[in-house]
PDB file of N, CA, C and O in Angstrom:
ATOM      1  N   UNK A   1     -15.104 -15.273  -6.145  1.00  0.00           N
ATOM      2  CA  UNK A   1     -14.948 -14.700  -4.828  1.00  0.00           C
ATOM      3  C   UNK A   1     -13.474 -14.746  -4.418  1.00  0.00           C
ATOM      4  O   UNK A   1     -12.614 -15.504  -4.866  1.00  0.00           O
ATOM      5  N   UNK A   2     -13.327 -13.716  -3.404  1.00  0.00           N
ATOM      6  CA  UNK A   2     -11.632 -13.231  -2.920  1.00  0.00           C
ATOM      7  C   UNK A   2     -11.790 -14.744  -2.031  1.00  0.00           C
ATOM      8  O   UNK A   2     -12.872 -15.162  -1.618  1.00  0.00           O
ATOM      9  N   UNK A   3     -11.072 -15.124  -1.929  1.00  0.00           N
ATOM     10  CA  UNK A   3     -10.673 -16.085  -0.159  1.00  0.00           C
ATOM     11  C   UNK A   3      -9.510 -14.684   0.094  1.00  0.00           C
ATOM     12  O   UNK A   3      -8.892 -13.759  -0.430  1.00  0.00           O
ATOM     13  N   UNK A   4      -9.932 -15.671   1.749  1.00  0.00           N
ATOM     14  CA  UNK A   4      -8.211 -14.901   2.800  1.00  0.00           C
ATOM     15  C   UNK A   4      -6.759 -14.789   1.760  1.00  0.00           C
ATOM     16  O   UNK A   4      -6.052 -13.895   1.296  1.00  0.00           O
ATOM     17  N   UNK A   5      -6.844 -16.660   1.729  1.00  0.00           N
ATOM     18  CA  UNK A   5      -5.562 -17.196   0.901  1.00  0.00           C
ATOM     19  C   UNK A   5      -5.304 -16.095   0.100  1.00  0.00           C
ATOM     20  O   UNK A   5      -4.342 -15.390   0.406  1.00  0.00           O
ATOM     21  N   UNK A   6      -6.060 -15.778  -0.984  1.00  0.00           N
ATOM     22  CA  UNK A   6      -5.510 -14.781  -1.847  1.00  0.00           C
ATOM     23  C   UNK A   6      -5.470 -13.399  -1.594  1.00  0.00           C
ATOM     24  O   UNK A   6      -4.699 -12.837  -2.372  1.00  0.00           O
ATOM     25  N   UNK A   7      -5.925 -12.768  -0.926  1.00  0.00           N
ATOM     26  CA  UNK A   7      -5.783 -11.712  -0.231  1.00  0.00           C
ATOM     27  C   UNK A   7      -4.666 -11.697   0.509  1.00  0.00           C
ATOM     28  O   UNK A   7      -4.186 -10.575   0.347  1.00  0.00           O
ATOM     29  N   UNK A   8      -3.887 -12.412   1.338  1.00  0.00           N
ATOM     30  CA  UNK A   8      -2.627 -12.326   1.755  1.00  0.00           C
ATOM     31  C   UNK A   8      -1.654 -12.641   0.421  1.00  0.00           C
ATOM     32  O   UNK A   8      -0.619 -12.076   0.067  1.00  0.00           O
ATOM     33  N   UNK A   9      -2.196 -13.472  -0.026  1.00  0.00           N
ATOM     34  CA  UNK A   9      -0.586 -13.444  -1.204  1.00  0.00           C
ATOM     35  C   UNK A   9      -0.876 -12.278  -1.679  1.00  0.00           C
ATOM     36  O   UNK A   9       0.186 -11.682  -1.854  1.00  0.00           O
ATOM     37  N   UNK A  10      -1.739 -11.657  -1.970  1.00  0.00           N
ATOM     38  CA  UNK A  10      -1.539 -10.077  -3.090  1.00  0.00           C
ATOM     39  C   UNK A  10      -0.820  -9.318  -1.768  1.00  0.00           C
ATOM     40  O   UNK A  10       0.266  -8.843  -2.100  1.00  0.00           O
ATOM     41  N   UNK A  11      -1.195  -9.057  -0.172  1.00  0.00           N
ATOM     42  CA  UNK A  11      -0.576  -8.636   0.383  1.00  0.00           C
ATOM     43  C   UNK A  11       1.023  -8.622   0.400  1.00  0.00           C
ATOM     44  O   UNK A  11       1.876  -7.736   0.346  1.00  0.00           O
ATOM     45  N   UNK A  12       1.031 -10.245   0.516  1.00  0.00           N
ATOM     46  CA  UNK A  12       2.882 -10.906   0.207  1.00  0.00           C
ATOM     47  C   UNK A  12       3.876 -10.079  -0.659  1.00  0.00           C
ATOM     48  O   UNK A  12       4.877  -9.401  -0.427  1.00  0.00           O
ATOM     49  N   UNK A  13       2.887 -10.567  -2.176  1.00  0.00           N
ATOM     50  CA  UNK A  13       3.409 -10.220  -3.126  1.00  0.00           C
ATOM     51  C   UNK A  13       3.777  -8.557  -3.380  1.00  0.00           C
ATOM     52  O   UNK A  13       4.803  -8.062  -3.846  1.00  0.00           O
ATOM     53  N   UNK A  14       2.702  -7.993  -2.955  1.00  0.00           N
ATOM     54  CA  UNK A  14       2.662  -6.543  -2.860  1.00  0.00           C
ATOM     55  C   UNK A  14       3.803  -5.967  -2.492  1.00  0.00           C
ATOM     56  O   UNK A  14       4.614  -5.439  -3.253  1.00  0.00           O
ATOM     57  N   UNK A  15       3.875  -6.059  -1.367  1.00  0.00           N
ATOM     58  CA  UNK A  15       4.857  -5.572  -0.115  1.00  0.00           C
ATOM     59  C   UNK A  15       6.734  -6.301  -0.620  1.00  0.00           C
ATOM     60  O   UNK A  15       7.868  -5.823  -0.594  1.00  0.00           O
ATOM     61  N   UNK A  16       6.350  -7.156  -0.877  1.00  0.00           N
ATOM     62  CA  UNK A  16       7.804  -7.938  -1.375  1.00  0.00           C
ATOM     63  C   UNK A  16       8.373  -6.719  -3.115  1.00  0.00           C
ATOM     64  O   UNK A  16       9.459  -6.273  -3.486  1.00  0.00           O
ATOM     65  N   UNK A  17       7.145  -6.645  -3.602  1.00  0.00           N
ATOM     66  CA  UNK A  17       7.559  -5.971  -4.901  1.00  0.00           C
ATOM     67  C   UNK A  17       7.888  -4.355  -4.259  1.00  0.00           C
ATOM     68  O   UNK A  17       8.870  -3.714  -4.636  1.00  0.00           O
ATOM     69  N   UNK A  18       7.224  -4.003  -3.574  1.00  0.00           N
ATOM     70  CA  UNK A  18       7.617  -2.560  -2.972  1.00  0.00           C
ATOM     71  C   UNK A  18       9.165  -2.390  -2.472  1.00  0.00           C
ATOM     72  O   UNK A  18       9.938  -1.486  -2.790  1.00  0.00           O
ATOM     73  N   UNK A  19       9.424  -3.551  -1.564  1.00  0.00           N
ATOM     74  CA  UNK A  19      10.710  -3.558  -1.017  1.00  0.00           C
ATOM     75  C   UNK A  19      11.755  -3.924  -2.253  1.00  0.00           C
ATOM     76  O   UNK A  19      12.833  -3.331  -2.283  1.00  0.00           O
ATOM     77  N   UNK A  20      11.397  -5.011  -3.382  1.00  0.00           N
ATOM     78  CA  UNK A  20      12.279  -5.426  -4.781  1.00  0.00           C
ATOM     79  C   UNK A  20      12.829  -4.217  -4.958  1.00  0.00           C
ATOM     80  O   UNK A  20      14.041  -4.037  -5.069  1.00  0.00           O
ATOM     81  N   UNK A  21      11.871  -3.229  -4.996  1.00  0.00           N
ATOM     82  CA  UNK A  21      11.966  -1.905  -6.113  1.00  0.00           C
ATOM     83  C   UNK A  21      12.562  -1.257  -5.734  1.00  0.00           C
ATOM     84  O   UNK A  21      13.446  -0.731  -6.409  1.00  0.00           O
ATOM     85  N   UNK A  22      12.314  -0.926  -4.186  1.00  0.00           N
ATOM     86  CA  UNK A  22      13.132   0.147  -3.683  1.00  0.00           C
ATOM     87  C   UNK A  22      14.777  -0.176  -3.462  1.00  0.00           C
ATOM     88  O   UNK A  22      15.675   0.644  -3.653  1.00  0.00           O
ATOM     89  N   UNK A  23      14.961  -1.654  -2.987  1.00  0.00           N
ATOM     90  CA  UNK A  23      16.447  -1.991  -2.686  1.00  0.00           C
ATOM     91  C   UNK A  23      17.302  -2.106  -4.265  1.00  0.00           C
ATOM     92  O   UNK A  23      18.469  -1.864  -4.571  1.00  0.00           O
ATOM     93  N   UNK A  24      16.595  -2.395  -4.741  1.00  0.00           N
ATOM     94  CA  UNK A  24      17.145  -2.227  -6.790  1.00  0.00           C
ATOM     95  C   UNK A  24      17.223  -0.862  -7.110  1.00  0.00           C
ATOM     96  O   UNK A  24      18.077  -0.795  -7.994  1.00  0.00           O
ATOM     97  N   UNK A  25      16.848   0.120  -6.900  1.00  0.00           N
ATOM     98  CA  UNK A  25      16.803   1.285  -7.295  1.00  0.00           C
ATOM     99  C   UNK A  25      18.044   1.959  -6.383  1.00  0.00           C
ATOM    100  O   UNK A  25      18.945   2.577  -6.948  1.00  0.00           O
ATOM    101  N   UNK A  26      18.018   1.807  -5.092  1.00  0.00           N
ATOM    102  CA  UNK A  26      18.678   2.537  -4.405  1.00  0.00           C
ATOM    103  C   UNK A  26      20.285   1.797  -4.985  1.00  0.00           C
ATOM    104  O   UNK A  26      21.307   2.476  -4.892  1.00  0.00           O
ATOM    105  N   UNK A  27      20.332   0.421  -5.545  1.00  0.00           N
ATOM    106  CA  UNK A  27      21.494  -0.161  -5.783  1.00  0.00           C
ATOM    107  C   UNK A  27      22.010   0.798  -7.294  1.00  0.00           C
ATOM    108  O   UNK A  27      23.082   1.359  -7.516  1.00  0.00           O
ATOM    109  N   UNK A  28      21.134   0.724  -7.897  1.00  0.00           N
ATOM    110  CA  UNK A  28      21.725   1.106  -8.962  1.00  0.00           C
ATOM    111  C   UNK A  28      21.351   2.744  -9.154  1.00  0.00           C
ATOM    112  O   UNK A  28      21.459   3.391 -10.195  1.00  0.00           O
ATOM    113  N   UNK A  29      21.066   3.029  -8.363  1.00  0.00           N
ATOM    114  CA  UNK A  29      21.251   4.657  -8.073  1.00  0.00           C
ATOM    115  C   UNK A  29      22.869   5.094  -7.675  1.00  0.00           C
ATOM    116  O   UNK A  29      23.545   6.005  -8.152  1.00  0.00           O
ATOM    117  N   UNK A  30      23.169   4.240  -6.775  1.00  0.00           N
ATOM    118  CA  UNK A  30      24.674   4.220  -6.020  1.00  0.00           C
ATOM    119  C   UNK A  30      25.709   3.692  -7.295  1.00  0.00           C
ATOM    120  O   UNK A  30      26.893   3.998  -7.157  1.00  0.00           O
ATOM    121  N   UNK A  31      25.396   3.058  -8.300  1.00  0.00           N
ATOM    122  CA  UNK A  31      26.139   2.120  -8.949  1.00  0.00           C
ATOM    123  C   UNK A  31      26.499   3.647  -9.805  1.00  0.00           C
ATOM    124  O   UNK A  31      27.630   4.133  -9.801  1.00  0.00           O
ATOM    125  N   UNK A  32      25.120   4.377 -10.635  1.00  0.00           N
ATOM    126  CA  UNK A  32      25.708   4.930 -11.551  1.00  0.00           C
ATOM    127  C   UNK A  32      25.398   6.406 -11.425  1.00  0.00           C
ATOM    128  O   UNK A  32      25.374   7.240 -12.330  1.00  0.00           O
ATOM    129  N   UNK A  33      25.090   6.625  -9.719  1.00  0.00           N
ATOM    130  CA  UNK A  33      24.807   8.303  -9.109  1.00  0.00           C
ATOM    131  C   UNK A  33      24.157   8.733 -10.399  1.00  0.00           C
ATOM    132  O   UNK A  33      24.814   9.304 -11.270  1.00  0.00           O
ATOM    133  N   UNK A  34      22.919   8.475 -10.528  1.00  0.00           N
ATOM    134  CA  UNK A  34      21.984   8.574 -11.332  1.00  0.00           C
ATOM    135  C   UNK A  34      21.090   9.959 -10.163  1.00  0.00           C
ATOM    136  O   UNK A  34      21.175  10.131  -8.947  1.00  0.00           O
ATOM    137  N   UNK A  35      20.351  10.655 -11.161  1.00  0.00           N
ATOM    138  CA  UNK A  35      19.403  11.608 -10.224  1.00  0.00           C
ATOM    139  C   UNK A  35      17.617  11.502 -10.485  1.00  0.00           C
ATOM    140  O   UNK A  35      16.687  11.777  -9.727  1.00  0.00           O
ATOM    141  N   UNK A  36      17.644  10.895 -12.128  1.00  0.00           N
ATOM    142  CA  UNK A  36      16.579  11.193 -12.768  1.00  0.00           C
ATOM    143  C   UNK A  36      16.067   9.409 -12.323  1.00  0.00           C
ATOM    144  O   UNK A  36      17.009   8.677 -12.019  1.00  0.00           O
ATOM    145  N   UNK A  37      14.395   8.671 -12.293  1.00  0.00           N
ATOM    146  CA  UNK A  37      14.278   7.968 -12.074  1.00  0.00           C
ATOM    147  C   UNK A  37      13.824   6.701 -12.889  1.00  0.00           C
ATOM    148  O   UNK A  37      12.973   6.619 -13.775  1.00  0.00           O
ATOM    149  N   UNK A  38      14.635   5.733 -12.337  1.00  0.00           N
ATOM    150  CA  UNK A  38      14.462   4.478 -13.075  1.00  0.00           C
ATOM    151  C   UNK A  38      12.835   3.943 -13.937  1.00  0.00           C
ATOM    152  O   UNK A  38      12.655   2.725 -13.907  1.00  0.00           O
ATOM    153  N   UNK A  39      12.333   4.323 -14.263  1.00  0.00           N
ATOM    154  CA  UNK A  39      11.083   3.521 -14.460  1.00  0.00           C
ATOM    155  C   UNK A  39      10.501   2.209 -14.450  1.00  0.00           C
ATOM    156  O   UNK A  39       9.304   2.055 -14.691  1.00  0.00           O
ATOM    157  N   UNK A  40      11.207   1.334 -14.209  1.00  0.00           N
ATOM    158  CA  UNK A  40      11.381   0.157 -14.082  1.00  0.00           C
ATOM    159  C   UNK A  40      11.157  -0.365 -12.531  1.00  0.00           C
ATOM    160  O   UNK A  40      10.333  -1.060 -11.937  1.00  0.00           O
ATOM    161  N   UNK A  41      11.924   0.102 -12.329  1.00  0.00           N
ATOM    162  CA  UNK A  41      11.858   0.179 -10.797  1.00  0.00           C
ATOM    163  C   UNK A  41      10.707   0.865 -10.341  1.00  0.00           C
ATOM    164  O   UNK A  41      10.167   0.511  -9.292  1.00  0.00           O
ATOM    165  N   UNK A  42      10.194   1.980 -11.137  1.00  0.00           N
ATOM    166  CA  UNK A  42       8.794   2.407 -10.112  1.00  0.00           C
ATOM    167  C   UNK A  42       7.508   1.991 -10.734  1.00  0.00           C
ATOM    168  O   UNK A  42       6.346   2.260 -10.432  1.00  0.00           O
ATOM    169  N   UNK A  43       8.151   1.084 -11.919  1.00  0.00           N
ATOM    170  CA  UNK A  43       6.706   0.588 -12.286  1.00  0.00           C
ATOM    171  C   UNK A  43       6.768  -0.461 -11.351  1.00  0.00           C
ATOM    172  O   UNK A  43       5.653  -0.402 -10.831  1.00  0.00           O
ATOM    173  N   UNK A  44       7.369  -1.374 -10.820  1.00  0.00           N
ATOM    174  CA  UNK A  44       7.400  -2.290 -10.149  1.00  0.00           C
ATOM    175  C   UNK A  44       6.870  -1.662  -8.687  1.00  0.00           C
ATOM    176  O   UNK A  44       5.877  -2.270  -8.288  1.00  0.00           O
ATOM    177  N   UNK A  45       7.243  -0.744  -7.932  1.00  0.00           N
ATOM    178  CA  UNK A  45       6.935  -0.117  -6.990  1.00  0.00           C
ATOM    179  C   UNK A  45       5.335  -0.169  -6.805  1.00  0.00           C
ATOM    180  O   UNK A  45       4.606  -0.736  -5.991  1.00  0.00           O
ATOM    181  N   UNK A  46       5.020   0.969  -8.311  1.00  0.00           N
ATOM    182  CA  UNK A  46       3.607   1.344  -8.242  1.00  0.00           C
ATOM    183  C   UNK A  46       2.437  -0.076  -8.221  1.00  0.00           C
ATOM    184  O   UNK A  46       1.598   0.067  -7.331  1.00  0.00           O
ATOM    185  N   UNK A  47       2.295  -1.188  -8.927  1.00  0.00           N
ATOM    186  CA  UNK A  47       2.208  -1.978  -8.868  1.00  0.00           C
ATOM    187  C   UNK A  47       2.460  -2.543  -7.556  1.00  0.00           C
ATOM    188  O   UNK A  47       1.386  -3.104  -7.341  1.00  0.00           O
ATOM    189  N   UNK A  48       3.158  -2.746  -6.584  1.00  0.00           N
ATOM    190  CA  UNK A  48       3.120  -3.191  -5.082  1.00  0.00           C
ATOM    191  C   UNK A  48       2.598  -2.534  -4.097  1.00  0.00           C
ATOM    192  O   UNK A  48       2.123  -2.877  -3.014  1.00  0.00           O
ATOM    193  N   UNK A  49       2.801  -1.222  -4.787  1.00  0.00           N
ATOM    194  CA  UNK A  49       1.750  -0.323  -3.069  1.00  0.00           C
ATOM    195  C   UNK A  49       0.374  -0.301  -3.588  1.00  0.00           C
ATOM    196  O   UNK A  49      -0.437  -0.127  -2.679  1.00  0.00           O
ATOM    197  N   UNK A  50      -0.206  -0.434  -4.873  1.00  0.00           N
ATOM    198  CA  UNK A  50      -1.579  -0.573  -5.493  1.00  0.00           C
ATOM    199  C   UNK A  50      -1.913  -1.912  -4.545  1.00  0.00           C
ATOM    200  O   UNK A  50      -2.640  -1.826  -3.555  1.00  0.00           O
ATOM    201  N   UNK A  51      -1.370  -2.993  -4.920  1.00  0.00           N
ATOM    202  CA  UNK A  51      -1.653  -3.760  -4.349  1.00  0.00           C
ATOM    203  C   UNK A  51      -1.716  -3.997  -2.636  1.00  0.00           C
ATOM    204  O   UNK A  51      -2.516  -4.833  -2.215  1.00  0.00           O
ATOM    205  N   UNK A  52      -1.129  -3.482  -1.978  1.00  0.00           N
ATOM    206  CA  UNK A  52      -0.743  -3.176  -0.785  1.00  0.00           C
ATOM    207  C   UNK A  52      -1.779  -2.494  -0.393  1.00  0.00           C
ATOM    208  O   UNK A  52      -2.372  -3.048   0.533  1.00  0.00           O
ATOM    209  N   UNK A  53      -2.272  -1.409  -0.770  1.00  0.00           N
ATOM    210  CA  UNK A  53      -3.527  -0.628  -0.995  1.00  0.00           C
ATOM    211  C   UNK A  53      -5.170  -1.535  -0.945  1.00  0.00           C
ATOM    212  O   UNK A  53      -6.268  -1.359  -0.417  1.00  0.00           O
ATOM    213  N   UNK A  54      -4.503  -2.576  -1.859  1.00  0.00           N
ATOM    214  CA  UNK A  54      -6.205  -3.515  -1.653  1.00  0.00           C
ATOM    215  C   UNK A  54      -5.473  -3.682  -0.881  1.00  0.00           C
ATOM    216  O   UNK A  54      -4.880  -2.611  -0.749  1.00  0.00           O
ATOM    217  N   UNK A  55      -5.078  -4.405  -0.205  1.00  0.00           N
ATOM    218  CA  UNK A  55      -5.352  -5.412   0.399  1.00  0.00           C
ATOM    219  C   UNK A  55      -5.527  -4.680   1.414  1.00  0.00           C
ATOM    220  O   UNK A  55      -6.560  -5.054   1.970  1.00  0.00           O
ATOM    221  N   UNK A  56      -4.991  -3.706   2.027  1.00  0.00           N
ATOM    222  CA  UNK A  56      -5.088  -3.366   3.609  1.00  0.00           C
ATOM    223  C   UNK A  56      -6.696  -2.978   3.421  1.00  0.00           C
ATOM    224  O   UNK A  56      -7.481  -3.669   4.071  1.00  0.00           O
ATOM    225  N   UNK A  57      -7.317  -1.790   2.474  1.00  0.00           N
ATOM    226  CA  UNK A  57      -8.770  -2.287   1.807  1.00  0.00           C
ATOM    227  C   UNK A  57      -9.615  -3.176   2.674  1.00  0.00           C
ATOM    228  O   UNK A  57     -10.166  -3.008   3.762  1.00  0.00           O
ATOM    229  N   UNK A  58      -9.522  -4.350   1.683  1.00  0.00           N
ATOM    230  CA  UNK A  58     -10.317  -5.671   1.765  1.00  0.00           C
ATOM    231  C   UNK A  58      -9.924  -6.440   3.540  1.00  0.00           C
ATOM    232  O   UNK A  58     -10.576  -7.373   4.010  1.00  0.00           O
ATOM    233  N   UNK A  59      -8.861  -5.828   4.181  1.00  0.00           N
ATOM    234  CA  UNK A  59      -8.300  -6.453   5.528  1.00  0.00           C
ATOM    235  C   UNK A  59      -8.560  -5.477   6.562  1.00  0.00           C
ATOM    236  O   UNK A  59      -8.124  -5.822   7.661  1.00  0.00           O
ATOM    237  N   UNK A  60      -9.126  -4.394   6.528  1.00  0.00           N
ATOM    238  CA  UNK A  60      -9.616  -3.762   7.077  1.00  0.00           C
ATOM    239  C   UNK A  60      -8.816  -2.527   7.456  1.00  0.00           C
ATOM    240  O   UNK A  60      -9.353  -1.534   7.946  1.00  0.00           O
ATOM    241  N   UNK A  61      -7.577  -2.618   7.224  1.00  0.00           N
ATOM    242  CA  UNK A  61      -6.455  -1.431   7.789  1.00  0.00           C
ATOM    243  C   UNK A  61      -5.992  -0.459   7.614  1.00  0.00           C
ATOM    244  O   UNK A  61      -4.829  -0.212   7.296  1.00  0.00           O
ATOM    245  N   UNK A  62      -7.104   0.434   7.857  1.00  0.00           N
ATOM    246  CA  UNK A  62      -7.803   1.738   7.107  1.00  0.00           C
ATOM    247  C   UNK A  62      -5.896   2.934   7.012  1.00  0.00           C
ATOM    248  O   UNK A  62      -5.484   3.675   6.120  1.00  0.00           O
ATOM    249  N   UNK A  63      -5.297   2.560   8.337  1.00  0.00           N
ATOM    250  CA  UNK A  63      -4.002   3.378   8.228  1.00  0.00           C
ATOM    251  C   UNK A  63      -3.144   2.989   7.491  1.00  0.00           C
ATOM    252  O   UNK A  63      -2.484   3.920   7.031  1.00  0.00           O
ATOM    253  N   UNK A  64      -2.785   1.822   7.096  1.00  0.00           N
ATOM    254  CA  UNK A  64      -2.026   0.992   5.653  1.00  0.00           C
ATOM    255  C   UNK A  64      -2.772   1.401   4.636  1.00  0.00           C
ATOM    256  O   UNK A  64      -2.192   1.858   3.652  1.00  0.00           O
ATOM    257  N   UNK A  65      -3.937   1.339   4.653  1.00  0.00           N
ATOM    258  CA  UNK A  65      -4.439   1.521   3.312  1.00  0.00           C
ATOM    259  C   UNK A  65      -3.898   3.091   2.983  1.00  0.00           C
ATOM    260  O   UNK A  65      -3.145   3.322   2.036  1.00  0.00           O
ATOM    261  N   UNK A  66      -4.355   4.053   3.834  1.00  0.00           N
ATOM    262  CA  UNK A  66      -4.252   5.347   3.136  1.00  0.00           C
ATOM    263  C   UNK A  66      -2.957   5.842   3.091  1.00  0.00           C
ATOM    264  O   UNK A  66      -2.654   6.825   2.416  1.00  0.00           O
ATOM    265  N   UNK A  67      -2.034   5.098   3.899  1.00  0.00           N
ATOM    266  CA  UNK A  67      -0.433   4.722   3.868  1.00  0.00           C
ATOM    267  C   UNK A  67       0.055   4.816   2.249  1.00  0.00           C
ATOM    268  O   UNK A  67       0.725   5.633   1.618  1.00  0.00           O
ATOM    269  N   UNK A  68      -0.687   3.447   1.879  1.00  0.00           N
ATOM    270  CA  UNK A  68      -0.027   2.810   0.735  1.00  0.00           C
ATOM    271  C   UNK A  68      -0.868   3.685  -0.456  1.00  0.00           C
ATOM    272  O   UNK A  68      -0.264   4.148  -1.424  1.00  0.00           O
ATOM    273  N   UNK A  69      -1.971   3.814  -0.316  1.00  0.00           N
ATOM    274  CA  UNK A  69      -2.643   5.073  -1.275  1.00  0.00           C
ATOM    275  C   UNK A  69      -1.754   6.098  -2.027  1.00  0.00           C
ATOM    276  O   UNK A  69      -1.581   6.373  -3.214  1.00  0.00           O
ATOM    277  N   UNK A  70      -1.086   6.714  -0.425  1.00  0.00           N
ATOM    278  CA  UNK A  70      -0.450   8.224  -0.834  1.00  0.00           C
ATOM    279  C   UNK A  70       0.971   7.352  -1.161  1.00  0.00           C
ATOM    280  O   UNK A  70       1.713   8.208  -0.678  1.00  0.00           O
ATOM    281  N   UNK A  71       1.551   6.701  -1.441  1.00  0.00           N
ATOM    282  CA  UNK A  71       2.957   6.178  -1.411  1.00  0.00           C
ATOM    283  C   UNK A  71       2.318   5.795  -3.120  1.00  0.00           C
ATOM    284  O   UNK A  71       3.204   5.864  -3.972  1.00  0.00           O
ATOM    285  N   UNK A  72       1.489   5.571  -3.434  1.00  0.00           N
ATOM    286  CA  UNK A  72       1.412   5.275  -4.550  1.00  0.00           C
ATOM    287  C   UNK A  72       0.913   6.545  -5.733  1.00  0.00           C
ATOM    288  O   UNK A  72       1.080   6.620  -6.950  1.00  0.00           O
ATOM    289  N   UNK A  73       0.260   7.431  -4.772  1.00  0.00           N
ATOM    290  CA  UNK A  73      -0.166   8.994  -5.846  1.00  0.00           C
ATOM    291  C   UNK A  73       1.419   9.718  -5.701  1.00  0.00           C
ATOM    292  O   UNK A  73       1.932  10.675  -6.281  1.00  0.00           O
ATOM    293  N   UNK A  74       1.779   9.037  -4.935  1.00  0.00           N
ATOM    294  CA  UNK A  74       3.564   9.825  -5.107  1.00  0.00           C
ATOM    295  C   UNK A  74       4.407   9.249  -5.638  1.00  0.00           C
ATOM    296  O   UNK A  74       5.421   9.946  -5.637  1.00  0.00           O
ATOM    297  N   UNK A  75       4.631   7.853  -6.350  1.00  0.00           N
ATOM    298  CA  UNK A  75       4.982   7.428  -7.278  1.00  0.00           C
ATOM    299  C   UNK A  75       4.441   7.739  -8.672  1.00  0.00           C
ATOM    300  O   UNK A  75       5.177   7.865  -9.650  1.00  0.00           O
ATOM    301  N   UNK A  76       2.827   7.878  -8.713  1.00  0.00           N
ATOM    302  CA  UNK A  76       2.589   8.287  -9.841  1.00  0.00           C
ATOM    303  C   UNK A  76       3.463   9.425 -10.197  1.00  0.00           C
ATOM    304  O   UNK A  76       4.135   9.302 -11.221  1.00  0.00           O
ATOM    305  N   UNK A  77       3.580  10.806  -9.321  1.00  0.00           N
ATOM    306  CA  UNK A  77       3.717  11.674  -9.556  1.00  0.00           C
ATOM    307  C   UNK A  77       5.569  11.741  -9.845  1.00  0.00           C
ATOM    308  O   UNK A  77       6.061  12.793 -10.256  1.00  0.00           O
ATOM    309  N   UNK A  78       6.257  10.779  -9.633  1.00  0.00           N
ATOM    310  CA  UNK A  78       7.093  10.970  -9.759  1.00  0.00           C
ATOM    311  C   UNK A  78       7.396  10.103 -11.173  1.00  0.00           C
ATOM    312  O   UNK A  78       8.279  10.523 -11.920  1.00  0.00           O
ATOM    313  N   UNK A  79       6.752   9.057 -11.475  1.00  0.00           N
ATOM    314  CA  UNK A  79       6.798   8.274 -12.367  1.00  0.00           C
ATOM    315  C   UNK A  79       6.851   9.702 -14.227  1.00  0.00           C
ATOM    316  O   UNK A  79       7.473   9.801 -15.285  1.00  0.00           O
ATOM    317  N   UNK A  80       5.510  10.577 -13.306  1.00  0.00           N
ATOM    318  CA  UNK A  80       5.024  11.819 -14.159  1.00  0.00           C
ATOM    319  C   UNK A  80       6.463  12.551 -14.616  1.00  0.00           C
ATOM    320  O   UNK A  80       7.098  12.834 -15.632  1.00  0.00           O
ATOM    321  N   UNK A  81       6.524  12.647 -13.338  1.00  0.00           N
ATOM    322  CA  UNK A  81       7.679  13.982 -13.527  1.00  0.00           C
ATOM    323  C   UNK A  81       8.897  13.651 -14.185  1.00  0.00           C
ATOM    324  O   UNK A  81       9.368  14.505 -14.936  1.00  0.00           O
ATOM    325  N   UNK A  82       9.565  12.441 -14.026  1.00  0.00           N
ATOM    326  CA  UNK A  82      10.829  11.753 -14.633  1.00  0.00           C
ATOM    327  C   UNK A  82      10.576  11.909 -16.284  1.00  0.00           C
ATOM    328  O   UNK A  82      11.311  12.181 -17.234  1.00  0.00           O
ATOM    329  N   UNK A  83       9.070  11.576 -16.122  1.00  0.00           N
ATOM    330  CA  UNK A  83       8.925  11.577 -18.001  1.00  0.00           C
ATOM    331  C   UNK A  83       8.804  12.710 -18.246  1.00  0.00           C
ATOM    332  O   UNK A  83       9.321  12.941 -19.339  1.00  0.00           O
ATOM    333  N   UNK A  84       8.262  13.820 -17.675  1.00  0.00           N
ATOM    334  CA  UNK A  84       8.111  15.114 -18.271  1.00  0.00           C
ATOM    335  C   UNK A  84      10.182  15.504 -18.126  1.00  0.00           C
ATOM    336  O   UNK A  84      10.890  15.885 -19.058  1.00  0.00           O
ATOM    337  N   UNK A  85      10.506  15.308 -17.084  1.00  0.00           N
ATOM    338  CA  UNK A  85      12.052  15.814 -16.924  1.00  0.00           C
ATOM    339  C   UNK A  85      12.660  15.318 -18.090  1.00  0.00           C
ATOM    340  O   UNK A  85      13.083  16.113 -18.929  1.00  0.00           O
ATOM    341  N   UNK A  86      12.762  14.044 -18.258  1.00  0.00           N
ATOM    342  CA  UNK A  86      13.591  13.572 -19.623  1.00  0.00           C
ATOM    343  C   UNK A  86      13.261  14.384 -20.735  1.00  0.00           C
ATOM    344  O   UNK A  86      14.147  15.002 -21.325  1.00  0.00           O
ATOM    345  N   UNK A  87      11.581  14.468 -21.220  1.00  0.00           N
ATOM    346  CA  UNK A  87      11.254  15.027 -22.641  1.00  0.00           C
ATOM    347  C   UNK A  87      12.267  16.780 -22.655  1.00  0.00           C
ATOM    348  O   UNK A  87      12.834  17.210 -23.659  1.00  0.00           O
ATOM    349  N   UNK A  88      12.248  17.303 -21.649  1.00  0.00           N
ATOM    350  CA  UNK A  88      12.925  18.664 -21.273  1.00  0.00           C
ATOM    351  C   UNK A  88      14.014  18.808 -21.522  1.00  0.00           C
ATOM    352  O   UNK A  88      14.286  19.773 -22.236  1.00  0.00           O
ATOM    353  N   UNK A  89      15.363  17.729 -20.945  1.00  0.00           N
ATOM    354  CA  UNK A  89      16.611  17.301 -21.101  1.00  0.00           C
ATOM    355  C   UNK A  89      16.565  17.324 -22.685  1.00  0.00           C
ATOM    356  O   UNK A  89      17.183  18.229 -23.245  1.00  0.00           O
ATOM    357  N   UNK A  90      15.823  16.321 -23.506  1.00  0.00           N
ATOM    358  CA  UNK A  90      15.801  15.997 -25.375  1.00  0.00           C
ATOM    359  C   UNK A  90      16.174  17.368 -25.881  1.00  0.00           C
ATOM    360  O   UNK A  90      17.193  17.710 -26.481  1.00  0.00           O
ATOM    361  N   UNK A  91      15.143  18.069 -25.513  1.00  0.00           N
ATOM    362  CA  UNK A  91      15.470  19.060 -26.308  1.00  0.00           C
ATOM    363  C   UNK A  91      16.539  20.247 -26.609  1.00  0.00           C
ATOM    364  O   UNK A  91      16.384  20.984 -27.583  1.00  0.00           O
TER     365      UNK A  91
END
């Protein structure tokens, strides 16, 4: 069974990895005026708003939840597109 306890740390943790990702990305976006996207950084992302996602879920907070939902089908989609953009660039 979930307790509270752990349901707020996945919240914690969630939300802390969302903000990791984004302030790392935007750093080293500026560092090397990069356009195409880090993956690293949005795997870390995607992974925090998933989580962010339960938890608002399981906490009842139906506008966070569908918040963090679409913040996360738009990382997928960008996660998508970076890889389809690179394979394009190869050739």
């Amino acid at each position: 069974m979930i307790t509270p306890d752990i349901i707020e740390i996945i919240g914690v943790v969630g939300g802390v990895l969302v903000l990791a990702a984004w302030a790392l990305e935007t750093v080293e976006t500026v560092e090397k005026h990069k356009k195409l996207l880090d993956l690293k950084f949005s795997l870390i992302s995607l992974v925090g708003t998933a989580m962010l996602s339960f938890y608002a879920e399981i906490e009842g907070f139906v506008v966070f939840f569908w918040l963090n939902l679409t913040i996360t089908l738009v990382i997928i989609f960008e996660i998508w597109y970076s890889i389809h953009v690179k394979k394009i660039h190869k050739r």
